[in-house]
N, C-alpha and C positions, 0 to 999 in steps of 0.2 A: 370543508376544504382545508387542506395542507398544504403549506409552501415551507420548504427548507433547502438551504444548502451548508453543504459539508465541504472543511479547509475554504475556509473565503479567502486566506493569505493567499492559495497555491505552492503551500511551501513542503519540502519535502527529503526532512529527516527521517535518517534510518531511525527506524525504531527495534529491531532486533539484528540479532547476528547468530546465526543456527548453525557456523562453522564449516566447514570443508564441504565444497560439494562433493555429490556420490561419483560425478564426473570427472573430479578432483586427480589430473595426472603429477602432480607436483608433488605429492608429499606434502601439502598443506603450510609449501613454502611461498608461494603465489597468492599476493593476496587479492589477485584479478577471480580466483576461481573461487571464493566464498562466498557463501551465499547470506545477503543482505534485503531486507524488508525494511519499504518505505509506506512514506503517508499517503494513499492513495490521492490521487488528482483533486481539482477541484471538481463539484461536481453539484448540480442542481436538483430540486424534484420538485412534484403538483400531486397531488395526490388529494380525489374526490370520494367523497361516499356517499354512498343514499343507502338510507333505511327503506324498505318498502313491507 
């Protein structure tokens, strides 16, 4: 049996910046329209196995 959870704070820093989206009407003067990745939520799991 497995039990884990991921981000137990819930905290949630960018962790990259991949620059202008392709949607991007601004000329990459807006910094509303760049595209930002975070830490995903928190989040839990159970995870069983059986050998047979």
């Amino acid at each position: 049996m497995r039990i884990g959870v991921n981000n137990v704070f819930n905290t949630h820093h960018i962790t990259d910046n991949m620059g202008a989206a392709a949607s991007d009407t601004s000329g990459g003067t807006d910094p509303g329209q760049f595209l930002h990745y975070f830490v995903p939520a928190r989040a839990a799991y159970l995870g069983l196995r059986i050998d047979l």
